[in-house]
C-alpha positions as CSV (number, residue, x, y, z in Angstrom):
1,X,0.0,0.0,0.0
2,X,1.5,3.6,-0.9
3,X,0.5,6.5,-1.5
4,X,2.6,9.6,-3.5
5,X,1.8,13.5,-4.2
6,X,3.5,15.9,-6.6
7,X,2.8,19.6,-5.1
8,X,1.6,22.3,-8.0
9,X,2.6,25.2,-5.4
10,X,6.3,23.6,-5.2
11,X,8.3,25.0,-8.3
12,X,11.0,22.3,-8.9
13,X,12.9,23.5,-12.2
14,X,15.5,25.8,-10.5
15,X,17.0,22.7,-8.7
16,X,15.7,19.3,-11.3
17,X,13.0,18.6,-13.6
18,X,9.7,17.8,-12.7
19,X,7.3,16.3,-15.6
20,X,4.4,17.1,-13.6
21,X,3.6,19.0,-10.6
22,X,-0.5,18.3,-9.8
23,X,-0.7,14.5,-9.0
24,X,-2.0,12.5,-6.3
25,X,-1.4,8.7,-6.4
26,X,-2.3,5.4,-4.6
27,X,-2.4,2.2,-4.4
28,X,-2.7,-1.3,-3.0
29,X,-0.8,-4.8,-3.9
30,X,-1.5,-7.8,-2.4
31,X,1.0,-10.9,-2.9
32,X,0.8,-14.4,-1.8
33,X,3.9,-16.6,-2.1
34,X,4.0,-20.5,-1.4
35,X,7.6,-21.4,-0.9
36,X,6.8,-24.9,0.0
37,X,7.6,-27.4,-2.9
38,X,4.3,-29.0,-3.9
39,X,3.8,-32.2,-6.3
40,X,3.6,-29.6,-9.8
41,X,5.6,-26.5,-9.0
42,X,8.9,-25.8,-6.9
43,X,7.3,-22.5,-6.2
44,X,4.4,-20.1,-7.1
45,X,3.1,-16.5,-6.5
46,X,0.1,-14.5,-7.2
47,X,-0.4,-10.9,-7.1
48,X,-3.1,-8.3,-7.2
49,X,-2.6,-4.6,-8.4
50,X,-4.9,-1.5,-8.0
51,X,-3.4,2.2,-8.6
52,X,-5.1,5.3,-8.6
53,X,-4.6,8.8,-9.4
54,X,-6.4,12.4,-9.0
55,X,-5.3,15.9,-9.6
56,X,-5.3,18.3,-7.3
57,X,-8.6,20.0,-8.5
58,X,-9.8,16.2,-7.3
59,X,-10.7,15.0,-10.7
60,X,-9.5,11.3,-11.3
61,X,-6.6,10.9,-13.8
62,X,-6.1,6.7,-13.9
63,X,-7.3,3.7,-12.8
64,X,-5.2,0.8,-13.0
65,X,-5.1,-3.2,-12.3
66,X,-3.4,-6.0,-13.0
67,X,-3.4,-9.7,-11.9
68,X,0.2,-11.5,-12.5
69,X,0.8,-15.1,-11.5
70,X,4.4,-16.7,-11.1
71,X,4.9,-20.4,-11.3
72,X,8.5,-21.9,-11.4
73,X,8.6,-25.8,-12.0
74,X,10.9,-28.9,-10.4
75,X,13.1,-28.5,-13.4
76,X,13.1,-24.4,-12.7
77,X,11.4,-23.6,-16.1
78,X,10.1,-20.6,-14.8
79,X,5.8,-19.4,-16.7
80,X,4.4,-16.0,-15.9
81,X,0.9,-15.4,-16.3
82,X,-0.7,-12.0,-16.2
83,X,-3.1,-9.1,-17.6
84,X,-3.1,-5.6,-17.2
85,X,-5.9,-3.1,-17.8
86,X,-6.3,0.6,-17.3
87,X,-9.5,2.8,-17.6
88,X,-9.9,5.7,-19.6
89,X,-7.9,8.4,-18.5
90,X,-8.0,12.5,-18.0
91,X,-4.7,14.4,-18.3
92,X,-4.0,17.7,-17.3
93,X,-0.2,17.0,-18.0
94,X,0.0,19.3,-21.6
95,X,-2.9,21.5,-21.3
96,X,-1.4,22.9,-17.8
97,X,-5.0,24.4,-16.1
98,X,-7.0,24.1,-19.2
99,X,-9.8,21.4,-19.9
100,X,-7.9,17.8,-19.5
101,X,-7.7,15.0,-22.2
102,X,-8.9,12.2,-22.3
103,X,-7.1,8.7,-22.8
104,X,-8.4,5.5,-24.1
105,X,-8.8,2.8,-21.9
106,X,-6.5,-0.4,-22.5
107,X,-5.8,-4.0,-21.4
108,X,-3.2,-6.5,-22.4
109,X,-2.4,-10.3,-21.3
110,X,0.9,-11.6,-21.3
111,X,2.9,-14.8,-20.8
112,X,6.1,-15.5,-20.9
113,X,8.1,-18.9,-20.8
114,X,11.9,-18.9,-19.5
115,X,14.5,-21.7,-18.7
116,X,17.1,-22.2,-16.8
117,X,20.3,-20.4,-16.6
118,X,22.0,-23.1,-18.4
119,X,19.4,-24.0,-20.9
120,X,17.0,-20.4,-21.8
121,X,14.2,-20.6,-23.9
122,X,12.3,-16.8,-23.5
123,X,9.5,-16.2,-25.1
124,X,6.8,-13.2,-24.4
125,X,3.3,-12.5,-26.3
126,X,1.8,-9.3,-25.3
């Protein structure tokens, strides 16, 4: 869990760069890892992802989740399982304190396939 602001009354460029200066952000992961070795895998993990983010006029900028699932085998072939998918978005980020932008809302699934160190077979679909 974690939350992040970037202050619009803070003016960074004398001392860095700052890409955008009127965000609020948060969110929550939750992960569950099994260690113990089981009769199919050595070891698996699944996680849960929800972000969030809101100007500071309030208005909500994203929604994010994703669902990812890690499984690694006797023979540590390693298979990652997961989707992402975001809402559609508003963005004040180029139009400063004009009227926002809107985003189109997106999703992807991906997979991916690796071996060992001494034997590597990647492979990713997105």
């Amino acid at each position: 869990m974690g939350v992040s602001t970037e202050s619009p009354y803070w003016e960074l460029n004398d001392v860095g760069r700052l890409q955008s200066a009127n965000d609020a952000d948060g969110f929550v992961e939750l992960r569950y890892r099994e260690n113990t070795r089981g009769k199919l895998f050595h070891r698996w993990s699944s996680n849960a992802f929800l972000g969030r983010g809101w100007n500071y006029a309030g208005i909500p900028t994203y929604t994010e989740a994703s669902l990812g699932n890690s499984f690694t085998f006797h023979n540590f072939m390693r298979l990652f399982l997961g989707v992402y998918g975001n809402l559609a978005e508003q963005s004040d980020d180029l139009t400063g304190a004009a009227p926002s932008w809107a985003g189109p809302a997106a999703s992807v699934a991906t997979w991916s396939c690796r071996g060992t160190r001494a034997s590597p077979s990647p492979g990713t679909l997105a």
